[in-house]
VEXLUMMI-256296 format. One line per 5 residues: their letters; for each residue x negated, y, z of N, C-alpha, C, O. Coordinates in steps of 0.001 Angstrom, whole numbers. Each point is the difference from the previous one (the first is absolute). Example, Ala and Ser with C-alpha at 12.3 -4.5 7.8 and 13.67 -1.06 7.14 Angstrom:
2
AS) -13190/-5690/7800/890/1190/0/-900/1200/0/-1036/-19/665 | 1386/1069/-1385/-820/1190/60/770/1090/730/-509/1108/169
END
This chain:
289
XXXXX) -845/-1194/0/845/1194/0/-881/1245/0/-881/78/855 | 1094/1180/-1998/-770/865/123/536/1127/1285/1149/-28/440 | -2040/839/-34/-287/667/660/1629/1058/-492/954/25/778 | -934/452/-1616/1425/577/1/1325/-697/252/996/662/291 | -966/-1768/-380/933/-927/-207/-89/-114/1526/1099/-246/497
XXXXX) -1817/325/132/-114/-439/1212/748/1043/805/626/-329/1008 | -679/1554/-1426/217/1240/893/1359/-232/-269/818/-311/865 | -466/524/-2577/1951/335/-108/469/-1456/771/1083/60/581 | -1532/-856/-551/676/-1158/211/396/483/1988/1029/-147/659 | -1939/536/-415/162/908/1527/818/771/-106/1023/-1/685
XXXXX) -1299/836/-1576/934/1210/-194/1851/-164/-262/925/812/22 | -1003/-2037/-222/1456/-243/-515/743/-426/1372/1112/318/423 | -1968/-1028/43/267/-492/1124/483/969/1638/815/-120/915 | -2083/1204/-1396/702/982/656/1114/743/531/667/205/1014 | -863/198/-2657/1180/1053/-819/1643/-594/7/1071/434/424
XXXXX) -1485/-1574/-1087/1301/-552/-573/550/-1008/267/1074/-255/-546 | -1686/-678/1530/659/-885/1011/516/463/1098/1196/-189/222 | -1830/738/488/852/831/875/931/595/-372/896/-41/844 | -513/878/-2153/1252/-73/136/1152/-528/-1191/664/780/-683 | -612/-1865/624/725/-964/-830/170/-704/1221/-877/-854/129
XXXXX) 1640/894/766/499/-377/1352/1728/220/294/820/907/-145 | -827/-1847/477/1723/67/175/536/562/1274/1198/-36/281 | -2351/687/674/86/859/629/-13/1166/-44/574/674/854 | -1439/8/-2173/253/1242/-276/1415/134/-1055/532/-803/-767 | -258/2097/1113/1490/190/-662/9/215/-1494/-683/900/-488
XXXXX) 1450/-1710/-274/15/75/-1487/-276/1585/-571/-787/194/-927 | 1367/672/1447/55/1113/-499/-1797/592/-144/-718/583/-812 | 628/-1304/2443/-2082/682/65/-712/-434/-724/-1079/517/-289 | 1729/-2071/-392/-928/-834/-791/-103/810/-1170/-1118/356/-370 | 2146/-17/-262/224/406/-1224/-773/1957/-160/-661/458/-932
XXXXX) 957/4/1789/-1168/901/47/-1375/421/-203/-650/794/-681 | 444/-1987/1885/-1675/-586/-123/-290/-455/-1325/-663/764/-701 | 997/-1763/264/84/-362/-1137/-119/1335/-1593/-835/155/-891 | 1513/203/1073/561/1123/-912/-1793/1319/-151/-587/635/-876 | 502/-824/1887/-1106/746/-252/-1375/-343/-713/-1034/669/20
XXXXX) 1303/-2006/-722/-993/-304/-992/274/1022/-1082/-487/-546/-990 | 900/1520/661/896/545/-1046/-946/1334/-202/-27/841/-898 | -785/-1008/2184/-823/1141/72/-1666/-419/-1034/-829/730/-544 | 979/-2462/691/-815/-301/-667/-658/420/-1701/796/-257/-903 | -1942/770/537/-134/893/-1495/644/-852/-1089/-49/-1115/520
XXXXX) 428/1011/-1308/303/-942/-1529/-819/102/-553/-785/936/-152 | 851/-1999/-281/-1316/-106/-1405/107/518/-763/1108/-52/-534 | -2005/796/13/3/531/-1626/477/-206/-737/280/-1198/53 | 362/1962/-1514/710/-241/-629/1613/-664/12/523/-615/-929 | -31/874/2012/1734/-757/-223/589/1449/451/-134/649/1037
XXXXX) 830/-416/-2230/874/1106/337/1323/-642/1208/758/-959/-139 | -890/1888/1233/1546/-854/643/961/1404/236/-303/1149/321 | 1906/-1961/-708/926/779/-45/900/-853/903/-486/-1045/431 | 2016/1442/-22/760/-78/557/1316/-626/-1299/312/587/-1037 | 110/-1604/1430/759/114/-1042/1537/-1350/1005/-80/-289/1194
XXXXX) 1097/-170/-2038/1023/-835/749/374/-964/-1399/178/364/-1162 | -129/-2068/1918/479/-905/-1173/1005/-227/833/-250/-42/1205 | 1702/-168/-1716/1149/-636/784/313/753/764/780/-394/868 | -1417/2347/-829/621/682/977/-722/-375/1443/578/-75/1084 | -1584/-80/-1269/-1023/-1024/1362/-1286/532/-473/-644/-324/-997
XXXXX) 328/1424/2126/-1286/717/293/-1040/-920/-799/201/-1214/35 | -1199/1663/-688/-742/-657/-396/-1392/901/-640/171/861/-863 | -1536/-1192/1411/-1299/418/-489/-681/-402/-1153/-315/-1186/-94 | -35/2162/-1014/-99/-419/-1188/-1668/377/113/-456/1043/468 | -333/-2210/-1039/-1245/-33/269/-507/88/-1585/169/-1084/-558
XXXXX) -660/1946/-175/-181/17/-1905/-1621/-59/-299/-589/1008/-392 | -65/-2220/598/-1732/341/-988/580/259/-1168/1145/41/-450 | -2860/217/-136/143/493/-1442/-1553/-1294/-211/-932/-193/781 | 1146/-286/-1771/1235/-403/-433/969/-602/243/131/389/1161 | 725/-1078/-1323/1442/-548/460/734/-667/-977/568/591/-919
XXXXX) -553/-2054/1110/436/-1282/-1068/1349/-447/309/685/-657/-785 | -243/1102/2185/1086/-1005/9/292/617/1968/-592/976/459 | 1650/-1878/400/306/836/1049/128/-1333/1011/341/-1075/-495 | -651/1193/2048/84/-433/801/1258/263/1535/-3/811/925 | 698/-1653/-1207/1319/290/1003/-760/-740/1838/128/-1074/588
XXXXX) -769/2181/-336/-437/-524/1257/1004/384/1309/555/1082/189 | -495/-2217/603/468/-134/1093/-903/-234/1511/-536/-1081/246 | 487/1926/427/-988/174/856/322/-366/1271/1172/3/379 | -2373/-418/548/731/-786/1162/66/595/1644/142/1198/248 | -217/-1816/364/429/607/1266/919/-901/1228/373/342/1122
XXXXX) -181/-1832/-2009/946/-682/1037/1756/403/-149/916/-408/714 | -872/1024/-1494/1422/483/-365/530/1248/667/1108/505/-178 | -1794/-210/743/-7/1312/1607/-877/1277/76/321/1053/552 | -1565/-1340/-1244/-570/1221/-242/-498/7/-1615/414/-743/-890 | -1506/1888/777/-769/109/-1493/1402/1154/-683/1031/454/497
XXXXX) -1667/-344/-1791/521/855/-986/-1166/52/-859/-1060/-626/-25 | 1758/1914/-939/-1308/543/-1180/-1330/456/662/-1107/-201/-498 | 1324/803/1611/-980/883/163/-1015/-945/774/-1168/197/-333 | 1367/-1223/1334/-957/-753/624/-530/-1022/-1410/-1033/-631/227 | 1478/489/-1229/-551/-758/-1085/-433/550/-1375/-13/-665/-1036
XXXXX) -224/1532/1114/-247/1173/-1091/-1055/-113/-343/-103/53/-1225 | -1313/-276/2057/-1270/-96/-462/-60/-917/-616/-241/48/-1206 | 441/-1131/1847/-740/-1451/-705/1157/-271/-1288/-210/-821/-894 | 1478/1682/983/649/-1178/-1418/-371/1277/-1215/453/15/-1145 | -1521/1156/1834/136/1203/-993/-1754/-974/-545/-496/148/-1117
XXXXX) 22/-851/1971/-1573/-320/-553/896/-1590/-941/-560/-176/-1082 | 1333/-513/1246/777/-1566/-589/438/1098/-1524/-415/-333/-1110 | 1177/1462/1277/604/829/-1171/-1303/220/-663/-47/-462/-1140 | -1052/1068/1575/-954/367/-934/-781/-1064/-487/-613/239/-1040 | 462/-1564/1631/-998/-1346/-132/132/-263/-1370/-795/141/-929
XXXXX) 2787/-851/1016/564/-542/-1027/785/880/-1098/565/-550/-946 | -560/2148/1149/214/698/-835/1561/-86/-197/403/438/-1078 | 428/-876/1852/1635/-183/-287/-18/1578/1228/-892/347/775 | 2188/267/-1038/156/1165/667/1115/-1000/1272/727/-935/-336 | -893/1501/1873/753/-616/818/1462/333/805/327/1131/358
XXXXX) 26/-1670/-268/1707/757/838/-16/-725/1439/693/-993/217 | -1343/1435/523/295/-87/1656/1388/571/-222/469/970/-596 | 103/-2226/1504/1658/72/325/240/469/1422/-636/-618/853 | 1281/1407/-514/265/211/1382/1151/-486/157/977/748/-16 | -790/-2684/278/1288/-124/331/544/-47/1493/-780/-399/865
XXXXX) 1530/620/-656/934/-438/1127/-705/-612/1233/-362/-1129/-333 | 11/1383/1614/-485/-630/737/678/-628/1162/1087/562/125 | -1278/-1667/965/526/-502/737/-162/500/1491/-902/-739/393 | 1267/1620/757/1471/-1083/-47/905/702/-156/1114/-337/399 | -1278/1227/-871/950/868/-696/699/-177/-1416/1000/618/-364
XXXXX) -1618/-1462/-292/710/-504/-1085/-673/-1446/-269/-922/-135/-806 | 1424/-848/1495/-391/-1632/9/317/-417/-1514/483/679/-907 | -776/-1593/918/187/-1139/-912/1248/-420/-932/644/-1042/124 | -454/1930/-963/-375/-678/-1395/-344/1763/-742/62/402/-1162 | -478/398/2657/123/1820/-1161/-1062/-46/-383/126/831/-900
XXXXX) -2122/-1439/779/-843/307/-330/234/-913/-998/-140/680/-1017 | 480/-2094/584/233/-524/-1375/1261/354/-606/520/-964/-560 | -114/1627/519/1601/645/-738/-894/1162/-423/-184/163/-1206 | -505/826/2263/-1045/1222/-785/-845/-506/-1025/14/522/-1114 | -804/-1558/1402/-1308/-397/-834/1306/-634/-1554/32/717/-1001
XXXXX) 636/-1668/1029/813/-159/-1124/551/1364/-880/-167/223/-1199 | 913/647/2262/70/897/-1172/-987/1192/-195/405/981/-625 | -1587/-1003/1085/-847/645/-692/-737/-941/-854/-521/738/-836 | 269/-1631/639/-488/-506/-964/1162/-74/-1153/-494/-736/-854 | 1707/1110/441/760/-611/-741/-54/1584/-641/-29/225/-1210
XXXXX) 22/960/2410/-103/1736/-679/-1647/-261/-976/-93/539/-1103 | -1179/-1453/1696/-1026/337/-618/220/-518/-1545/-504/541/-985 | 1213/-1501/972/299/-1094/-1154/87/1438/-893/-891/381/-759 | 1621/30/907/200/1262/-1089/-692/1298/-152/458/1042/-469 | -2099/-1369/1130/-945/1031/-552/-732/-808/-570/-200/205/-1197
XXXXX) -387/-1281/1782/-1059/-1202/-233/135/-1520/-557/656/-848/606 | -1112/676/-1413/-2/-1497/-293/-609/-1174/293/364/-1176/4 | -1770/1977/337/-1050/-1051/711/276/828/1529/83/1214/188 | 17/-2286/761/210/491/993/-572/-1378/938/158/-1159/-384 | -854/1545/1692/-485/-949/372/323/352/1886/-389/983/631
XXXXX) 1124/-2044/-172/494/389/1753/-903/-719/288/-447/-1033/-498 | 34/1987/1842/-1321/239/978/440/-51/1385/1138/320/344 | -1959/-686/372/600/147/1722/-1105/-787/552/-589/-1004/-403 | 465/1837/1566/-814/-587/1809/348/-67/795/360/1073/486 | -114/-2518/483/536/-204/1331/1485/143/-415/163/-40/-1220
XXXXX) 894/189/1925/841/111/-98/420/57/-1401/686/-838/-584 | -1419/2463/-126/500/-301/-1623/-352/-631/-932/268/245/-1176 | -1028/-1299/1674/-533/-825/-866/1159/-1533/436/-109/-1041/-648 | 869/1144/1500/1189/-730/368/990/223/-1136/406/-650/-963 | -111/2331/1705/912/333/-994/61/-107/-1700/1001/-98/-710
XXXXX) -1996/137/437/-217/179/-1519/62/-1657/-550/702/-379/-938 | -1517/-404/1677/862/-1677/-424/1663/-190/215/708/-734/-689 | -289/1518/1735/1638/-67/-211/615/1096/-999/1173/-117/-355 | -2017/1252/-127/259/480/-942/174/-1171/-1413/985/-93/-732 | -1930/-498/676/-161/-674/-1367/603/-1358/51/-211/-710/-983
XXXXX) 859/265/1866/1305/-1130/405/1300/821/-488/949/-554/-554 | -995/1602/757/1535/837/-200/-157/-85/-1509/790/-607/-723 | -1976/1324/259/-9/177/-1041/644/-691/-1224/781/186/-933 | -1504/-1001/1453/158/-1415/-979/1338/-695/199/300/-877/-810 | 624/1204/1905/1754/-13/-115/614/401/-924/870/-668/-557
XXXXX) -1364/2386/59/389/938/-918/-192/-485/-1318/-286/-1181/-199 | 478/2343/-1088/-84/-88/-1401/-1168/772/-94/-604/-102/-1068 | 166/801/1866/-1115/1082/-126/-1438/-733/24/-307/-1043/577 | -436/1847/-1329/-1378/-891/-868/-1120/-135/1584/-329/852/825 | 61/-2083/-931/-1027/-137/1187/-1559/779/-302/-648/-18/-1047
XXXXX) 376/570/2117/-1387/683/198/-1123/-453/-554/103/-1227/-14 | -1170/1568/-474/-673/-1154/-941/-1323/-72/1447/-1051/-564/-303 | 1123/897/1172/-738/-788/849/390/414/1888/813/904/193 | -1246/-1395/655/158/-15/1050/-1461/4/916/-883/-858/17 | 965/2051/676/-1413/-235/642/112/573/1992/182/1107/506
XXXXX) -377/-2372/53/341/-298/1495/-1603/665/355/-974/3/-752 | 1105/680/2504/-1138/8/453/568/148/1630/363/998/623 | -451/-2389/-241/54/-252/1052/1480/-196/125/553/657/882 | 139/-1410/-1581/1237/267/781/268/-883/493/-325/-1185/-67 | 1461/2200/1041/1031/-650/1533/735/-1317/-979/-511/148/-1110
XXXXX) 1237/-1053/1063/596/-529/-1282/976/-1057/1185/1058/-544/-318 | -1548/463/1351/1134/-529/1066/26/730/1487/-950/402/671 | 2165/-377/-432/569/929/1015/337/-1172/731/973/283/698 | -1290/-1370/-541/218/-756/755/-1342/-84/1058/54/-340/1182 | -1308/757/-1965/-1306/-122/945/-575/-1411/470/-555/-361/1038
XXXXX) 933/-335/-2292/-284/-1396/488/-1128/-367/-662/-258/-1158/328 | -756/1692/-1308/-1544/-323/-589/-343/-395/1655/619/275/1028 | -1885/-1041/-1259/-1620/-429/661/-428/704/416/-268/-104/1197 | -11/1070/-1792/-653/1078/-218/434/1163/986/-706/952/335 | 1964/-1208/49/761/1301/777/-1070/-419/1505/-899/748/384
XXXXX) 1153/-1698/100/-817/-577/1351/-1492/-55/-383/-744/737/645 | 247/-1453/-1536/-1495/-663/-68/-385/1463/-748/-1035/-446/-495 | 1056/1754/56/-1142/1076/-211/610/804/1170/-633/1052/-88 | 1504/-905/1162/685/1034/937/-1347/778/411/-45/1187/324 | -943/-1990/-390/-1505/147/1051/-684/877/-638/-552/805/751
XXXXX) 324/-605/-2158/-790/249/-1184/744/1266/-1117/-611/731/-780 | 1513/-768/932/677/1166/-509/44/1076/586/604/123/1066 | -1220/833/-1641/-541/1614/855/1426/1051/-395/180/1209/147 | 456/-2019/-558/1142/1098/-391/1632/-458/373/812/850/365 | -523/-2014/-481/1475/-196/387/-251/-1262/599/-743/-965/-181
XXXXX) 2125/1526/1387/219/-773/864/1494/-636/168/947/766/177 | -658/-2822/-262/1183/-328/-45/969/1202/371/901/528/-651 | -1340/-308/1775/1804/851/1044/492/792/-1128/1159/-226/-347 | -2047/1408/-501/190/563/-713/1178/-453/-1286/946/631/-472 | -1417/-1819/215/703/-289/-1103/1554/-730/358/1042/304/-581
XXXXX) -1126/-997/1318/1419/-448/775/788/1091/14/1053/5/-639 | -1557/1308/1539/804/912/442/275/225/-1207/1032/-615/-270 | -1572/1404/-956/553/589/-1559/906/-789/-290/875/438/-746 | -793/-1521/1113/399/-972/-894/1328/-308/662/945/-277/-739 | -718/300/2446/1339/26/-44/709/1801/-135/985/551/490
XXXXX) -1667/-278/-1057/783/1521/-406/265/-104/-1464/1147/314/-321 | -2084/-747/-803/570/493/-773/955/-1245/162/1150/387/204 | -1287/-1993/-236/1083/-869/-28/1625/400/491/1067/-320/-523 | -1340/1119/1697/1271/41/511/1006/-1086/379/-407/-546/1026 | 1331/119/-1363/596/-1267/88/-122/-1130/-797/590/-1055/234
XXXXX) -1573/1303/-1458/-278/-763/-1397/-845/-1221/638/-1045/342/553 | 1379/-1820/-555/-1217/-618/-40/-1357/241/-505/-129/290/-1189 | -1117/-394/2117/-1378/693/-952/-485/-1186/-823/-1147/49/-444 | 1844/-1018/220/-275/-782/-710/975/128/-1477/-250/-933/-763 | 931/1563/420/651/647/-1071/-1057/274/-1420/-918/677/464
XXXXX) 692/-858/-1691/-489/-53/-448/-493/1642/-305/-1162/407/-2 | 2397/387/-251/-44/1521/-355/-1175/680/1393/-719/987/-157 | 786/-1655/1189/-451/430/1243/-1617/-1019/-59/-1027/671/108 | 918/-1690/-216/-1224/-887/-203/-144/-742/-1384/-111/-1209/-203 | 135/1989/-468/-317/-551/-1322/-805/-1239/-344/27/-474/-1136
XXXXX) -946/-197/2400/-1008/-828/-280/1338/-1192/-71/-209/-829/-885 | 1253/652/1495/819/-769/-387/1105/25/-1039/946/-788/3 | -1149/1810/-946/1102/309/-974/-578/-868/-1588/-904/-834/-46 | 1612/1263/-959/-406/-863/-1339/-677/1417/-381/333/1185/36 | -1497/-1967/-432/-1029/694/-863/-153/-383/-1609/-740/315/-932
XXXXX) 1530/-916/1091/-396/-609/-1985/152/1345/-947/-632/295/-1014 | 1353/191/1476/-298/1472/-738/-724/1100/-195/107/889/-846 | -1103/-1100/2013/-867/1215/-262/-1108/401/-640/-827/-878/248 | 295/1749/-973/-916/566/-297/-1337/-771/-53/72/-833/904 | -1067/737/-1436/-1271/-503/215/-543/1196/1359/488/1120/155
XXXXX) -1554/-1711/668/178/426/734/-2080/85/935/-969/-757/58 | 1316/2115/436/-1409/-305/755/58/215/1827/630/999/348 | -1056/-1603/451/-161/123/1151/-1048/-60/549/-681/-1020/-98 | 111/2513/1106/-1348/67/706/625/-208/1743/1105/245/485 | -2068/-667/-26/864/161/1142/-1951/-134/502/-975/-165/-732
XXXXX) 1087/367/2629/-1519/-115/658/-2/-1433/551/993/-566/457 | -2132/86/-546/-104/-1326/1220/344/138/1418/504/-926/635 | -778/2097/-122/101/232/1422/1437/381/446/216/180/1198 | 736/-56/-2078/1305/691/759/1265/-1214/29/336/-1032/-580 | -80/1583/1246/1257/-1123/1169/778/-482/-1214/362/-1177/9
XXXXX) -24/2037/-1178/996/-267/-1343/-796/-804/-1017/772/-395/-874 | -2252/-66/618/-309/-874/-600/906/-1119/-333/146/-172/-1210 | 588/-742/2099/953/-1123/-358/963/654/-840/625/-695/-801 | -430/1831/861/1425/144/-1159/176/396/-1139/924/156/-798 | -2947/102/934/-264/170/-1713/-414/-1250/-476/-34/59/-1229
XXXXX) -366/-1393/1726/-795/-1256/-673/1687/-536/231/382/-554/-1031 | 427/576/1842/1000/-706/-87/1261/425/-1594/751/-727/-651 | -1105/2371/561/775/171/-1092/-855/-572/-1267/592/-684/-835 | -1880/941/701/-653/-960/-777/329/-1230/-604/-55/-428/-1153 | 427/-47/2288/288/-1314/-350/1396/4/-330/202/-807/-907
XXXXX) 760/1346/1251/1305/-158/-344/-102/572/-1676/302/-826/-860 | -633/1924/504/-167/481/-1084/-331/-838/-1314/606/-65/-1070 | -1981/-664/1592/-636/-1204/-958/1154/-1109/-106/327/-390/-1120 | 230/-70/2148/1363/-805/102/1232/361/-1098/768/-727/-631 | -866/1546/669/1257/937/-610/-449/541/-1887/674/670/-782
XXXXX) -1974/-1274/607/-634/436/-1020/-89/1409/-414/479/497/-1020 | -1154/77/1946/-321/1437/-288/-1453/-173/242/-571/-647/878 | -82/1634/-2212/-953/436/-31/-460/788/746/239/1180/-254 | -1231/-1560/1688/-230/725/1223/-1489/-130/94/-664/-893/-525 | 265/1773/1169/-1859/394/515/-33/534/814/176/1214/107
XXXXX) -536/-2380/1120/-300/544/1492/-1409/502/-308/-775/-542/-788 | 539/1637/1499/-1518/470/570/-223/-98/1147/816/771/506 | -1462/-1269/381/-218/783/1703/-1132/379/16/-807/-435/-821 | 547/1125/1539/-1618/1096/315/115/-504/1467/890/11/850 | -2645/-622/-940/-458/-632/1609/482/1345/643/302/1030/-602
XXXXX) -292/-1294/2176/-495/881/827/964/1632/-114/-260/1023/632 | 1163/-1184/-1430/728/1228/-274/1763/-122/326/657/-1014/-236 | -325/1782/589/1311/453/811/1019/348/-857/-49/117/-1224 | 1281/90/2218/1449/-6/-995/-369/1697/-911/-465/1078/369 | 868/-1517/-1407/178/1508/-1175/-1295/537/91/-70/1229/4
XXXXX) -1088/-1950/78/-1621/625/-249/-170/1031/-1078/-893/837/-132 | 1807/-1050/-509/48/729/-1400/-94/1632/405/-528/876/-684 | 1182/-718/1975/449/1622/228/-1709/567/702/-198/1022/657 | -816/-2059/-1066/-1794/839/588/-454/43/-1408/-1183/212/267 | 1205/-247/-1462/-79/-162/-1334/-1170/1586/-796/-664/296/-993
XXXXX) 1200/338/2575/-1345/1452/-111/-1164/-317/372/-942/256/-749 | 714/-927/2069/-839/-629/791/-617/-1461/-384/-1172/-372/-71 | 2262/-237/-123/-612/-2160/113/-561/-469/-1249/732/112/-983 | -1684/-527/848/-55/-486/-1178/1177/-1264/-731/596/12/-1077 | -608/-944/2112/1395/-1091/446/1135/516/-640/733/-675/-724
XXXXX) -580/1843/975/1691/724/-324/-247/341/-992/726/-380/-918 | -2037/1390/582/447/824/-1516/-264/-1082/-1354/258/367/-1147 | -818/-1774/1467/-4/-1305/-868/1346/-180/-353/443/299/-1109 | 599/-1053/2545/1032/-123/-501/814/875/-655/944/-457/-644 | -1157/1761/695/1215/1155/-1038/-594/-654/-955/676/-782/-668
XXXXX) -2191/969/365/-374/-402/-1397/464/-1658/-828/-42/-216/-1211 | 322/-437/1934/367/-1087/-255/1282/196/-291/263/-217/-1183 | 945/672/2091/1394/547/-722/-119/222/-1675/393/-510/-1050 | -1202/1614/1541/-111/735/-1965/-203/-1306/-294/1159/-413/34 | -1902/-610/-325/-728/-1351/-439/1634/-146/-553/673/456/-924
XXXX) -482/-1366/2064/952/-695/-650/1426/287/-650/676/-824/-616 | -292/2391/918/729/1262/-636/40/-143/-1708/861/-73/-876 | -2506/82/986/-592/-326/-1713/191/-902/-903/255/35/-1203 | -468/-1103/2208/508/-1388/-1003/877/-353/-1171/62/-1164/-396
END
């Protein structure tokens, strides 16, 4: 482990385990949180303000620009927005050159389960009619959501996404991976309680075993070719090798990555890690194909 890797990996631990706690109050989380927003953007992405479906939404534009990314950003269903995810999907927008739409949908527990996939469906159905190549994106949580995005999808008449790219996602709300117990020790950033608690908020009365709600148990034969990064060290490892495997089951074209020694959504040190700013570059990779 290098010497920087060593510090953020502290640093996260600090910062951002402490408070992703189901003791601090949703509202403080989302604050704290929110102030990544202060973080600089990368060069070159013009960002504007814009709404798909009438649903707040951050428009992220490199130059150049081939095609568009319907990203869904995470938080456990309870916190996040545009502004805590702005850097890293403005450095994913400039990698792979598609311009991006951070969605600000609906959060829990103020708006449970089924308002962040009813948002993500009909903003992807408003993008259908700017974009043709269009590719849904998501971490942790929206990297949940965006596999139950592309289950809905594929219900509809509307043209499926020509790819799907996971980084780190939540994908069961049930919390039943290996991985939730056997990395608890080793993960510098989330902690079980955390995710239970989100999870009976956004569920609400919904079984979390519901597919729209844990997608790792829903039908996947429909989705997208697909890429997933996830870290060795974080508690959610099982629910990216477990969707893996359901995916390959289901005959979808899927590519797990894991990065030794690296944590949930590594992707967001991509200024700093060498680890992180690989995997954006690898996105673009397989973006290209």
């Amino acid at each position: 482990m290098s010497m920087m890797q060593s510090v953020m990996r502290r640093l996260v631990t600090l910062t951002v385990k402490s408070q992703l706690n189901p003791r601090v109050p949703v509202t403080t989380q989302r604050k704290r949180l929110d102030l990544l927003r202060f973080t600089p953007m990368p060069g070159g992405i013009k960002e504007s303000h814009t709404e798909l479906a009438a649903i707040p939404t951050r428009r992220l534009t490199p130059t150049p620009c081939y095609g568009a990314i319907l990203y869904l950003h995470g938080g456990a269903y309870c916190t996040g927005s545009p502004d805590s995810h702005r850097e890293m999907v403005g450095r994913i927008a400039r990698t792979t050159e598609r311009e991006a739409f951070i969605l600000d949908y609906r959060l829990a527990p103020e708006a449970p389960y089924p308002a962040a996939l009813d948002d993500a469906l009909a903003a992807y159905t408003d993008l259908l009619s700017r974009h043709q190549d269009i590719v849904i994106m998501g971490d942790s949580a929206g990297g949940g959501l965006a596999m139950a995005l592309a289950e809905a999808i594929s219900k509809t008449d509307y043209a499926q996404p020509n790819a799907m790219v996971l980084m780190s996602p939540w994908c069961d709300l049930t919390c039943s991976g290996l991985t939730i117990e056997s990395n608890r020790r080793i993960d510098p950033m989330l902690h079980p309680s955390w995710l239970t608690s989100s999870a009976e908020m956004y569920a609400a009365d919904i079984p979390k075993s519901t597919p729209g709600l844990s997608p790792l148990f829903g039908d996947m034969s429909g989705y997208p070719r697909t890429l997933i990064q996830v870290g060795s060290d974080e508690i959610l490892l099982s629910d990216s090798t477990r969707a893996e495997t359901a995916m390959k089951e289901a005959g979808v074209d899927v590519t797990l990555q894991i990065s030794e020694g690296m944590w949930h959504v590594f992707q967001f040190h991509a200024a700093f890690l060498k680890s992180s700013k690989k995997a954006v570059y690898r996105i673009g990779e397989f973006l290209r194909q």
